[in-house]
C-alpha positions as CSV (number, residue, x, y, z in Angstrom):
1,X,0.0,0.0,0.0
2,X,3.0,2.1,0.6
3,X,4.2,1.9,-3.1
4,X,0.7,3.8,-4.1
5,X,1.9,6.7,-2.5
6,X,5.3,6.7,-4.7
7,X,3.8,6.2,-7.6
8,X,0.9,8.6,-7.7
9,X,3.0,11.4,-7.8
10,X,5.2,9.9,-10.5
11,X,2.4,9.1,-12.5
12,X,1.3,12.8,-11.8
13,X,4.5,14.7,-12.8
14,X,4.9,12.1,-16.0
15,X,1.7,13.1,-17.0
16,X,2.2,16.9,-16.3
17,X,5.2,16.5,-18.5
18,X,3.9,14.4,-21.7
19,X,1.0,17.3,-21.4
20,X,3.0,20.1,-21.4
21,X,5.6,18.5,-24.0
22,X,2.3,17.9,-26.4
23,X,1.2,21.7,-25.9
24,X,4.8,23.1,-26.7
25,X,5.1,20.8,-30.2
26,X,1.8,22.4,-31.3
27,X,3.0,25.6,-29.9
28,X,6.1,25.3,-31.8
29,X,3.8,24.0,-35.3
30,X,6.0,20.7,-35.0
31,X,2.4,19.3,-36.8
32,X,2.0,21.6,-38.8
33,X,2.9,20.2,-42.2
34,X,3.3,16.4,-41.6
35,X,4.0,15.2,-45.0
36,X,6.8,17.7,-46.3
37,X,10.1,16.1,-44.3
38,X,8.7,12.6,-45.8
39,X,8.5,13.6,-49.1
40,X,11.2,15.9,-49.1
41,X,14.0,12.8,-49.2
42,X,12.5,12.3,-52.3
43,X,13.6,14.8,-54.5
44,X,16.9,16.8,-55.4
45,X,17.4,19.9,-53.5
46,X,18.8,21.5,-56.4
47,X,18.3,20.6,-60.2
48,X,21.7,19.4,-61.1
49,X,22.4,17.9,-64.2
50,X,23.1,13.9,-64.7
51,X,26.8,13.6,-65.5
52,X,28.2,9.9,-66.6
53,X,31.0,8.3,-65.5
54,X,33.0,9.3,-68.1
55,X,32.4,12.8,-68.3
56,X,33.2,12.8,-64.1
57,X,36.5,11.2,-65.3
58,X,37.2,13.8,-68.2
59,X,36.4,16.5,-65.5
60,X,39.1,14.9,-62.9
61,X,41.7,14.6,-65.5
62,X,41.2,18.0,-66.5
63,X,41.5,19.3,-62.9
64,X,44.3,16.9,-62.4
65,X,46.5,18.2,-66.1
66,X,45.5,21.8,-64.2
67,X,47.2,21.0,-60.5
68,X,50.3,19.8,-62.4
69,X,50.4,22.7,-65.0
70,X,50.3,25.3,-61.9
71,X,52.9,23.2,-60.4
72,X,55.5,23.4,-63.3
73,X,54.7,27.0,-63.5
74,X,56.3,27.5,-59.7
75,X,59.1,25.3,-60.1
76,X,59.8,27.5,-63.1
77,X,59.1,30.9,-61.5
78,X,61.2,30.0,-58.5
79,X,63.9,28.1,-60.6
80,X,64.7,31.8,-62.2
């Protein structure tokens, strides 16, 4: 009979809580617009366009010929 008086107030102040947790989501519009974040993983943020595997690999190599073309032009800048 003893525990009753423990958990009273413990069901009490878990129900004052879940209450006032419940008022500040609406508060907040946590519910406002339920379906957005689910669909939202569906689409692109930004339109970007589809790029193949080998035009990714032409862009690397470009950048790549680029790094080691500003690379010979220090060597020769310092070298004089």
């Amino acid at each position: 009979m003893s525990v009753i008086y423990i958990l009273i107030p413990i069901a009490i102040v878990f129900t004052s809580v879940a209450i006032y947790l419940f008022f500040w989501a609406v508060k907040t519009e946590q519910f406002d617009d339920l379906e957005k974040q689910g669909m939202s993983i569906l689409f692109d943020d930004e339109a970007k366009s589809p790029t193949t595997d080998a035009q990714a690999s032409e862009q690397q190599a470009k950048q790549n010929s680029d790094q080691s073309s500003n690379i010979e032009q220090q060597q020769n800048k310092s070298a004089d």
